[in-house]
PyMOL Python script that loads the backbone (N, CA, C, O; Angstrom):
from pymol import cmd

cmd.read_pdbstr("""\
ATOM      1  N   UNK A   1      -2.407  10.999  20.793  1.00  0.00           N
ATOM      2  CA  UNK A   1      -3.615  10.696  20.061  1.00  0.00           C
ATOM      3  C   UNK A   1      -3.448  11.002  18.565  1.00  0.00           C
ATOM      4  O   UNK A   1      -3.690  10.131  17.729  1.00  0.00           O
ATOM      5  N   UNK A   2      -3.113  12.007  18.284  1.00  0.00           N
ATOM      6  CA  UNK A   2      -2.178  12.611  16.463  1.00  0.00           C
ATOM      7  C   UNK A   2      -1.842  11.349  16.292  1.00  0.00           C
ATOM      8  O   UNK A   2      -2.716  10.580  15.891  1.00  0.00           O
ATOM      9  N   UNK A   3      -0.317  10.783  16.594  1.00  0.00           N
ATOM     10  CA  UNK A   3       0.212   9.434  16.360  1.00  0.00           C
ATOM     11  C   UNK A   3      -0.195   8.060  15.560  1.00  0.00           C
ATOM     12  O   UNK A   3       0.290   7.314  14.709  1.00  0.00           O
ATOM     13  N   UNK A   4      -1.779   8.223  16.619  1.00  0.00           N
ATOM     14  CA  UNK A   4      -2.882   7.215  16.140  1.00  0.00           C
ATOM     15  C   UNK A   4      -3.662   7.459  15.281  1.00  0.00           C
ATOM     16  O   UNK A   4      -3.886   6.500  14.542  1.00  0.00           O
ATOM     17  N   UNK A   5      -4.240   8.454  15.036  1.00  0.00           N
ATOM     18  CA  UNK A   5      -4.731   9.039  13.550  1.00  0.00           C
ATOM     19  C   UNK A   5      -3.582   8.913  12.574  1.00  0.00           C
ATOM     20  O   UNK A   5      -4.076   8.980  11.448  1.00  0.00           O
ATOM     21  N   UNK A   6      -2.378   8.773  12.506  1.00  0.00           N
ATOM     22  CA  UNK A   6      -1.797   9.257  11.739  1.00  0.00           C
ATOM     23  C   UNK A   6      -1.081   7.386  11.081  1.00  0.00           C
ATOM     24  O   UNK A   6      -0.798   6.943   9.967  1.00  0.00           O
ATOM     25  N   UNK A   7      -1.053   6.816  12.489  1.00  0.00           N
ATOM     26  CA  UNK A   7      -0.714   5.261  11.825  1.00  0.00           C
ATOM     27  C   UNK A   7      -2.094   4.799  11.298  1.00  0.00           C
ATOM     28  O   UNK A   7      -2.015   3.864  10.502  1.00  0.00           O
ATOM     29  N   UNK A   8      -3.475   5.298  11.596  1.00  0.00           N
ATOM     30  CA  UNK A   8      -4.716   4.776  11.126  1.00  0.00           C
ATOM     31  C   UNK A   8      -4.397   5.112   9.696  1.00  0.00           C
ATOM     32  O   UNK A   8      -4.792   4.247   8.914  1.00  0.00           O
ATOM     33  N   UNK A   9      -3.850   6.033   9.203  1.00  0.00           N
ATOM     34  CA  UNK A   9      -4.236   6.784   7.966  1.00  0.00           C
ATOM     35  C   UNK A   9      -3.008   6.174   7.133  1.00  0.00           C
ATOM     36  O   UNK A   9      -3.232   6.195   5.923  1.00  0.00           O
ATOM     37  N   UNK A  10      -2.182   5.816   7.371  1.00  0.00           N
ATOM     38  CA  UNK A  10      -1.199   5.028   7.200  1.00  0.00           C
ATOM     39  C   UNK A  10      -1.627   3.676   6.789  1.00  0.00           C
ATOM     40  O   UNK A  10      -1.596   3.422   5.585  1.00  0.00           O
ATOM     41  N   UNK A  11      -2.096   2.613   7.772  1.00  0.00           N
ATOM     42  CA  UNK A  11      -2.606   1.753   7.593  1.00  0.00           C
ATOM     43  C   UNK A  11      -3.556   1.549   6.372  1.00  0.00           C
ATOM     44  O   UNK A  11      -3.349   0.743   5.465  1.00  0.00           O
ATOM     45  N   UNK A  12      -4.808   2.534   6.488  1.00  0.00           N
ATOM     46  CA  UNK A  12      -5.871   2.760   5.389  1.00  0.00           C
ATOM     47  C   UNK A  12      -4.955   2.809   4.086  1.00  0.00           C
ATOM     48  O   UNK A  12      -5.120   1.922   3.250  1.00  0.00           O
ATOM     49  N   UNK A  13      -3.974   3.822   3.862  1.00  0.00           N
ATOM     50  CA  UNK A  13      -3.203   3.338   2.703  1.00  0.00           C
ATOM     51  C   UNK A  13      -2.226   2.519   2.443  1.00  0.00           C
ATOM     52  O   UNK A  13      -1.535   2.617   1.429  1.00  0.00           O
ATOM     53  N   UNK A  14      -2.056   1.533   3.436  1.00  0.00           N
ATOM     54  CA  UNK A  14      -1.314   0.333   3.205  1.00  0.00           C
ATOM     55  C   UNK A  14      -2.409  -1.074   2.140  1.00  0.00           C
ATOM     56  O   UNK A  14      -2.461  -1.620   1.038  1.00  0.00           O
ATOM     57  N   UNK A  15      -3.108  -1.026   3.532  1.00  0.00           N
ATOM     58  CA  UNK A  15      -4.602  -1.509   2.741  1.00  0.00           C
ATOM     59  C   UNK A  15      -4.945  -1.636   1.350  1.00  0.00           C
ATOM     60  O   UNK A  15      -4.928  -2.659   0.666  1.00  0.00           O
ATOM     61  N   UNK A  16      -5.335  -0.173   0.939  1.00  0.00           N
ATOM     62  CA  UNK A  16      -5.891   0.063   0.032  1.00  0.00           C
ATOM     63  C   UNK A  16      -4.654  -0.088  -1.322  1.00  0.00           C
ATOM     64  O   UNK A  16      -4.993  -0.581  -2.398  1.00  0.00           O
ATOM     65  N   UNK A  17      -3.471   0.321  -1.115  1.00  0.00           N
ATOM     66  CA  UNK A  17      -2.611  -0.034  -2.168  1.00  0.00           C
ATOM     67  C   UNK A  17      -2.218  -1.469  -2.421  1.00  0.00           C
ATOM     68  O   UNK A  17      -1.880  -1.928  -3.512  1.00  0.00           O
ATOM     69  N   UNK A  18      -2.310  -2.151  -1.222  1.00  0.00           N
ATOM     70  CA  UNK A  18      -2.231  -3.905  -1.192  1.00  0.00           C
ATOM     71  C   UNK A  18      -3.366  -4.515  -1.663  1.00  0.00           C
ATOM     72  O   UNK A  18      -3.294  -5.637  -2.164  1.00  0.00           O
ATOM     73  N   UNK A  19      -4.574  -3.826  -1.554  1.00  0.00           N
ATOM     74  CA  UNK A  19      -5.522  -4.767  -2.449  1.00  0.00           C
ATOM     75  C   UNK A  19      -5.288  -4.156  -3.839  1.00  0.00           C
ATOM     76  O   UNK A  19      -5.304  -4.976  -4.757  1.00  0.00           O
ATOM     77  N   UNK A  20      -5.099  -3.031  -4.131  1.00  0.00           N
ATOM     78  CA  UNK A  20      -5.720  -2.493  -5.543  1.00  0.00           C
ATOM     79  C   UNK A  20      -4.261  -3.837  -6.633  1.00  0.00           C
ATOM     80  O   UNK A  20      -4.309  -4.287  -7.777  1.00  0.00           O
ATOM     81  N   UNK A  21      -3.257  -3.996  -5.559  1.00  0.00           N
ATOM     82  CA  UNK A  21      -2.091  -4.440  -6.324  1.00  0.00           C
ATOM     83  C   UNK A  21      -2.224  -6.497  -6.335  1.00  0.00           C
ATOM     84  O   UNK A  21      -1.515  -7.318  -6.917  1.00  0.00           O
ATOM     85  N   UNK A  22      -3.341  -6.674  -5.498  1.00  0.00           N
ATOM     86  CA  UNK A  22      -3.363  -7.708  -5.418  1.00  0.00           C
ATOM     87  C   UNK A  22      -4.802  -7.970  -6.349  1.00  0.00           C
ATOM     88  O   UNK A  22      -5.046  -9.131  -6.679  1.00  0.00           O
ATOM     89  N   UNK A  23      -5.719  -6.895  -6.750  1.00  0.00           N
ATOM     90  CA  UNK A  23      -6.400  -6.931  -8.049  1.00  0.00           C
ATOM     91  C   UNK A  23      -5.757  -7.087  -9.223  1.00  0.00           C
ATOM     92  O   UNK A  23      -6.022  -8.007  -9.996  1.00  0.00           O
ATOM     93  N   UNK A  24      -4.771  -6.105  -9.463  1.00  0.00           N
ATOM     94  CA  UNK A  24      -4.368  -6.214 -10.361  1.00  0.00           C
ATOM     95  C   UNK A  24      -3.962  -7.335 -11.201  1.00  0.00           C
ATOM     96  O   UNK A  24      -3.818  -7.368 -12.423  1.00  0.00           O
ATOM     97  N   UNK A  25      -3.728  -8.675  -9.917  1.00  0.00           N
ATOM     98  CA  UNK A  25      -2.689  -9.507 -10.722  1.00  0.00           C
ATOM     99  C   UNK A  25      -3.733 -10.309 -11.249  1.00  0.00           C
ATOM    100  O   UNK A  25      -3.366 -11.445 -11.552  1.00  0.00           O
ATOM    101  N   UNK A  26      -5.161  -9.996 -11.483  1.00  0.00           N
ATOM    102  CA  UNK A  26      -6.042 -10.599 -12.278  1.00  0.00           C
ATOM    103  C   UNK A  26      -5.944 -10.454 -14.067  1.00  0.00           C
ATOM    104  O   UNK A  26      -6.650 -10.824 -15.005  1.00  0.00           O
ATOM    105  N   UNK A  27      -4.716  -9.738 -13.922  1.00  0.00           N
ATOM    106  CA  UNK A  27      -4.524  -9.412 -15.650  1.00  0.00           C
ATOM    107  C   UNK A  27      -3.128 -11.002 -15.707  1.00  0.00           C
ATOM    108  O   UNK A  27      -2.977 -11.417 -16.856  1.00  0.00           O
ATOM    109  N   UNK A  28      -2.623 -11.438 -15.074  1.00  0.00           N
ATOM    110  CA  UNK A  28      -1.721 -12.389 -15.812  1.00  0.00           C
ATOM    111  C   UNK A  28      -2.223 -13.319 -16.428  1.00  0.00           C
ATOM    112  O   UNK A  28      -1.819 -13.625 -17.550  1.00  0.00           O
ATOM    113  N   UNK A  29      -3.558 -14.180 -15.596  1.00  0.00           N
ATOM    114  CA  UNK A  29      -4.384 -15.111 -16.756  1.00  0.00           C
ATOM    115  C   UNK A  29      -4.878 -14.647 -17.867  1.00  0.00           C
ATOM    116  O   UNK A  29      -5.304 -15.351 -18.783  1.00  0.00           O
ATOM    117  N   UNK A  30      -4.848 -13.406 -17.849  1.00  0.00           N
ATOM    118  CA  UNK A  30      -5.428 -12.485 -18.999  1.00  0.00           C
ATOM    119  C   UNK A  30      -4.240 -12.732 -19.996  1.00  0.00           C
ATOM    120  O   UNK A  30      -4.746 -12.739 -21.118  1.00  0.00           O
ATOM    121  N   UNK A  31      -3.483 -12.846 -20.047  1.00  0.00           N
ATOM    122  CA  UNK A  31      -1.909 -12.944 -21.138  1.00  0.00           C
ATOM    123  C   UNK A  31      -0.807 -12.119 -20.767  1.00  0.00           C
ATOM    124  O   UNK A  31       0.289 -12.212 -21.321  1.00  0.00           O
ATOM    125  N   UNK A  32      -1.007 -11.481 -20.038  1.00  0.00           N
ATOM    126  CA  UNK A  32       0.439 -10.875 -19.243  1.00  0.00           C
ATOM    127  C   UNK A  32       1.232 -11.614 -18.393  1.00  0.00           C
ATOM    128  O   UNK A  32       0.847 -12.368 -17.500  1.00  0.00           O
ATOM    129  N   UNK A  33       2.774 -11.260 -18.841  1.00  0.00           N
ATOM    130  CA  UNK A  33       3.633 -11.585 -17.703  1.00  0.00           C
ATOM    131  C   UNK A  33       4.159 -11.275 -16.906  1.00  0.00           C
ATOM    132  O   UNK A  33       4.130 -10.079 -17.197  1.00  0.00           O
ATOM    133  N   UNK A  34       4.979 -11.322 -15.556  1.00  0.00           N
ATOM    134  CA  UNK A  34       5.422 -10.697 -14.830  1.00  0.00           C
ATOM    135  C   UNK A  34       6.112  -9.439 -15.550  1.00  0.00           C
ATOM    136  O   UNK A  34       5.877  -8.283 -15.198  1.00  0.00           O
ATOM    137  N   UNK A  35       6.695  -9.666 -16.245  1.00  0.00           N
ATOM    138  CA  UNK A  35       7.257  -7.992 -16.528  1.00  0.00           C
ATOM    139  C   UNK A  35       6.230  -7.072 -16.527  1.00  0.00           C
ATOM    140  O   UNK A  35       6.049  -6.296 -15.589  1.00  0.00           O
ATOM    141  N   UNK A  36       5.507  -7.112 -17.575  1.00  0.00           N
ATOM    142  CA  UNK A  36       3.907  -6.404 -17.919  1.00  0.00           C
ATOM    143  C   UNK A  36       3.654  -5.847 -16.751  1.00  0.00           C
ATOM    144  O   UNK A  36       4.066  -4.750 -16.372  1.00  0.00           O
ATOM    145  N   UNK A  37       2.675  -6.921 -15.915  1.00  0.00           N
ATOM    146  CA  UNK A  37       2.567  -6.870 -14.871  1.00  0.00           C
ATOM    147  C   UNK A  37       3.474  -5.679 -13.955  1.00  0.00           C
ATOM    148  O   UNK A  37       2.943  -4.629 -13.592  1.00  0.00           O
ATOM    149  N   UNK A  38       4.743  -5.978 -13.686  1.00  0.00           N
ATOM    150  CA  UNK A  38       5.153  -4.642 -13.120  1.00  0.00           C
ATOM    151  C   UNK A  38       5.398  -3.931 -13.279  1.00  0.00           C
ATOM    152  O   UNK A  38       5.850  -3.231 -12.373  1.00  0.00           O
ATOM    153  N   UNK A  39       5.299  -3.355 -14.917  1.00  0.00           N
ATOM    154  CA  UNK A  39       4.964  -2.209 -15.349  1.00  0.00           C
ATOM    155  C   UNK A  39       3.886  -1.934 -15.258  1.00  0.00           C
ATOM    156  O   UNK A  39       3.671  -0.724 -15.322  1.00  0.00           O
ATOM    157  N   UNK A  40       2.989  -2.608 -15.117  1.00  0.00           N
ATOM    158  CA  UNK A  40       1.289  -1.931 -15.841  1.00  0.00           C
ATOM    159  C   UNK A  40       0.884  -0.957 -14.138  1.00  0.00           C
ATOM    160  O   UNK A  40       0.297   0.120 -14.030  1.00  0.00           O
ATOM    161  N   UNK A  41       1.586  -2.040 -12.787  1.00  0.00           N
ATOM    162  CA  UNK A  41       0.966  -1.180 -11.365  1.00  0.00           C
ATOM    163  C   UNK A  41       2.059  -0.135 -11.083  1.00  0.00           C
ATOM    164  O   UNK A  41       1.887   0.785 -10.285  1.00  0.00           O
ATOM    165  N   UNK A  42       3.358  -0.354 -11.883  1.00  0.00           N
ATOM    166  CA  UNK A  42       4.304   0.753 -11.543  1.00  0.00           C
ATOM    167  C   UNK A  42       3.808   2.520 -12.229  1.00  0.00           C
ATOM    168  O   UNK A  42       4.261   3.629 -11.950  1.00  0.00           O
ATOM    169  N   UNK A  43       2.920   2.175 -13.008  1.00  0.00           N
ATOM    170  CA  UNK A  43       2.066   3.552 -13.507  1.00  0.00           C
ATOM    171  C   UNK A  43       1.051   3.743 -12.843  1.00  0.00           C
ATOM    172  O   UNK A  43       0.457   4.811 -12.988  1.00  0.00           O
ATOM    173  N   UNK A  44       0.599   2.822 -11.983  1.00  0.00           N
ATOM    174  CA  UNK A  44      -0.352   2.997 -10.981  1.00  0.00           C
ATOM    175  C   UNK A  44      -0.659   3.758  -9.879  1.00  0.00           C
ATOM    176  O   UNK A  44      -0.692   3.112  -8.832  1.00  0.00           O
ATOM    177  N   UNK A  45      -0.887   4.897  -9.796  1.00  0.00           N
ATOM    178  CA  UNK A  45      -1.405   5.356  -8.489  1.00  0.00           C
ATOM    179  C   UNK A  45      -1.444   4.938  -7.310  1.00  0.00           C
ATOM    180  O   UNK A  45      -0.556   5.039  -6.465  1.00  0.00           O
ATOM    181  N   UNK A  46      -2.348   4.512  -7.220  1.00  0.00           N
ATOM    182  CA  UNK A  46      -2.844   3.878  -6.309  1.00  0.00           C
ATOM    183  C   UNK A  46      -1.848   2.843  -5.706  1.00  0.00           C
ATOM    184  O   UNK A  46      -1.388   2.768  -4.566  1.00  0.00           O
ATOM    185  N   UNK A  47      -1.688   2.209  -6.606  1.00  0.00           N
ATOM    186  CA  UNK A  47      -0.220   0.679  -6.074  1.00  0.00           C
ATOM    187  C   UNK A  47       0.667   1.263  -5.456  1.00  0.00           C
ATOM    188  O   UNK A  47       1.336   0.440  -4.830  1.00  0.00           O
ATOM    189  N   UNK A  48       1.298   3.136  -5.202  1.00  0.00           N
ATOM    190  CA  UNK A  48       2.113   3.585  -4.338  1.00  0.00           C
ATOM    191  C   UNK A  48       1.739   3.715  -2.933  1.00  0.00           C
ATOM    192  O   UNK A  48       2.497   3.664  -1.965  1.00  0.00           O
ATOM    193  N   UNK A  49       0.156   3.934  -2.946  1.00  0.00           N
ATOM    194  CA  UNK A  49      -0.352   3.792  -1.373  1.00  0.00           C
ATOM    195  C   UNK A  49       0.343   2.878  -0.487  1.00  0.00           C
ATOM    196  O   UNK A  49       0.856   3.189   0.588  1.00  0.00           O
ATOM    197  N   UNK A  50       0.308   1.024  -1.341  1.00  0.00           N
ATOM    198  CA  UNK A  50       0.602   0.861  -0.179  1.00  0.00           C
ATOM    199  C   UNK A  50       2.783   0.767   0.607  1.00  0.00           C
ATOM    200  O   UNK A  50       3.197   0.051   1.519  1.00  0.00           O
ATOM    201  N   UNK A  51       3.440   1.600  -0.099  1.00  0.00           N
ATOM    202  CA  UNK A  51       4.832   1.692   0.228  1.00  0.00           C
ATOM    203  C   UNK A  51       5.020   3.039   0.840  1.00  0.00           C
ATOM    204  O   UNK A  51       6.125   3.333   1.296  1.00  0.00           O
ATOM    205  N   UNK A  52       3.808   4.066   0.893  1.00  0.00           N
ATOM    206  CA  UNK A  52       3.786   5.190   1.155  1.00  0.00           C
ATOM    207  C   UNK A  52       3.054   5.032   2.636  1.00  0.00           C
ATOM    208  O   UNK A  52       3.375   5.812   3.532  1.00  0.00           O
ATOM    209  N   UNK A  53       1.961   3.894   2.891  1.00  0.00           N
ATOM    210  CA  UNK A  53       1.141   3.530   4.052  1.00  0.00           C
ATOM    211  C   UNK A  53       2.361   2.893   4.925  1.00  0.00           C
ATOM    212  O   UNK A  53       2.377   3.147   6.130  1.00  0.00           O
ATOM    213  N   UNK A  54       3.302   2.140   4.409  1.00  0.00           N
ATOM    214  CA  UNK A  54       4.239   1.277   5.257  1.00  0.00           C
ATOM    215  C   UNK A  54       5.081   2.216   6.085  1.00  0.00           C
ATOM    216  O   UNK A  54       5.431   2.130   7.262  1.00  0.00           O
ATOM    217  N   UNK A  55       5.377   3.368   4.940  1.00  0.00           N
ATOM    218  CA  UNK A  55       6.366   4.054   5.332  1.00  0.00           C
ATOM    219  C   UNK A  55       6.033   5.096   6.899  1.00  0.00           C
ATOM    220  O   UNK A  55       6.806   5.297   7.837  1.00  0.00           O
ATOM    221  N   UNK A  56       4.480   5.652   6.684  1.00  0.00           N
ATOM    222  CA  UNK A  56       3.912   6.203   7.496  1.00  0.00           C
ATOM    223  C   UNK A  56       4.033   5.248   8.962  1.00  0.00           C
ATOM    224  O   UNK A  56       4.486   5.747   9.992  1.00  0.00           O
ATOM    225  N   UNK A  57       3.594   3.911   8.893  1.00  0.00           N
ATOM    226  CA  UNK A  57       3.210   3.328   9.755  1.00  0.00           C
ATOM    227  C   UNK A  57       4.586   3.137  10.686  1.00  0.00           C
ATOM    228  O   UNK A  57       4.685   3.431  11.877  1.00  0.00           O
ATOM    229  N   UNK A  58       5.405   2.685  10.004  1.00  0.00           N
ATOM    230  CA  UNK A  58       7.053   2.420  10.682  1.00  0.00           C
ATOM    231  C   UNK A  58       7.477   3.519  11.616  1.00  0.00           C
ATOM    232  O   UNK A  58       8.015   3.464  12.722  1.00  0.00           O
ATOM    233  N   UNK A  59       6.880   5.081  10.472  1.00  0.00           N
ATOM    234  CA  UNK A  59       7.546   6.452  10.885  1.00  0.00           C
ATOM    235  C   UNK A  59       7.067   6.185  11.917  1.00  0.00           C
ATOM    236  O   UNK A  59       7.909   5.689  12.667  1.00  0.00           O
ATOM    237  N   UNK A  60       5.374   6.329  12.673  1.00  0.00           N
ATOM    238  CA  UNK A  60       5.036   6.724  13.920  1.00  0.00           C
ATOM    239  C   UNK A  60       4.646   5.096  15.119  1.00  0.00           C
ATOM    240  O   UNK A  60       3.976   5.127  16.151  1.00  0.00           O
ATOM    241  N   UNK A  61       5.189   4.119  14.628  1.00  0.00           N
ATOM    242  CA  UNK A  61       4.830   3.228  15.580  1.00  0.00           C
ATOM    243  C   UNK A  61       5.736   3.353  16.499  1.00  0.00           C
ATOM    244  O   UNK A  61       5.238   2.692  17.411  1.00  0.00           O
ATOM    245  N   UNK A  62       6.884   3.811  16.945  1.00  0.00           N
ATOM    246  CA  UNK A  62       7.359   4.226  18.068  1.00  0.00           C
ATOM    247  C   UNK A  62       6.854   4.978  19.129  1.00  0.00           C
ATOM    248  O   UNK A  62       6.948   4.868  20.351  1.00  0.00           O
ATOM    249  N   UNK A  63       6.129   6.005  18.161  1.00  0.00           N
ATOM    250  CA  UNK A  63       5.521   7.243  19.002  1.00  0.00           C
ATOM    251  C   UNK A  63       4.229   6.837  19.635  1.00  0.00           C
ATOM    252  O   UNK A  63       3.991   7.463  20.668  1.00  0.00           O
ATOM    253  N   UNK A  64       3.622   6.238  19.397  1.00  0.00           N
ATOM    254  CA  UNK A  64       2.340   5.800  19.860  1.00  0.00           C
ATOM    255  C   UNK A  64       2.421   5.407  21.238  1.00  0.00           C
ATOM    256  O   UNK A  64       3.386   4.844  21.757  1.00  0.00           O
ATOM    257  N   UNK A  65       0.975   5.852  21.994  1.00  0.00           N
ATOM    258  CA  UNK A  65       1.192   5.863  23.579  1.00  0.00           C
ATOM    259  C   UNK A  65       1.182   4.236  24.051  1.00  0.00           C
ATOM    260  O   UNK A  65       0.333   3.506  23.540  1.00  0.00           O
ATOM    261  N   UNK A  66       2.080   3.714  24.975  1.00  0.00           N
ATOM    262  CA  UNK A  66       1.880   2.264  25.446  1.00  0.00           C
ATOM    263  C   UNK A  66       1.112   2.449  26.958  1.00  0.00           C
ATOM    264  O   UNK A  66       1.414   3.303  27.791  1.00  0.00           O
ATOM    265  N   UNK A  67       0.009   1.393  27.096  1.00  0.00           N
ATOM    266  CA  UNK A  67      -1.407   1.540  28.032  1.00  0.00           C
ATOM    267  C   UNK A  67      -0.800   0.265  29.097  1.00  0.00           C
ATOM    268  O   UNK A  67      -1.467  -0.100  30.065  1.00  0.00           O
TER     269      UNK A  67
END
""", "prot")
cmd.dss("prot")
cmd.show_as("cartoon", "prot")
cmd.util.cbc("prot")
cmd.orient("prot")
């Protein structure tokens, strides 16, 4: 049951770093270019959630009980 709390919480920050990074790219019509751009979410907080959520999720999807 841990396992599953723990890929939930995982997930939640997969989520949440995949949208904040898929907001972001509302700055290229703005005049930025891809470089910019991956600098401006690589200072980002948040934009690590979601490689830190992936990482969680991979770690415990083995462990999780099969029904």
């Amino acid at each position: 049951m841990i396992y599953l709390l723990i890929f939930l919480i995982g997930f939640g920050l997969a989520v949440s770093g995949g949208v904040s990074i898929i907001l972001y790219l509302n700055f290229i019509p703005a005049g930025l270019n891809w470089h910019d751009y991956l600098t401006f979410i690589q200072g980002r907080i948040e934009c690590y959630f979601l490689p830190i959520g992936l990482i969680i999720m991979i770690a415990t999807i083995n462990k999780l009980p099969v029904k």
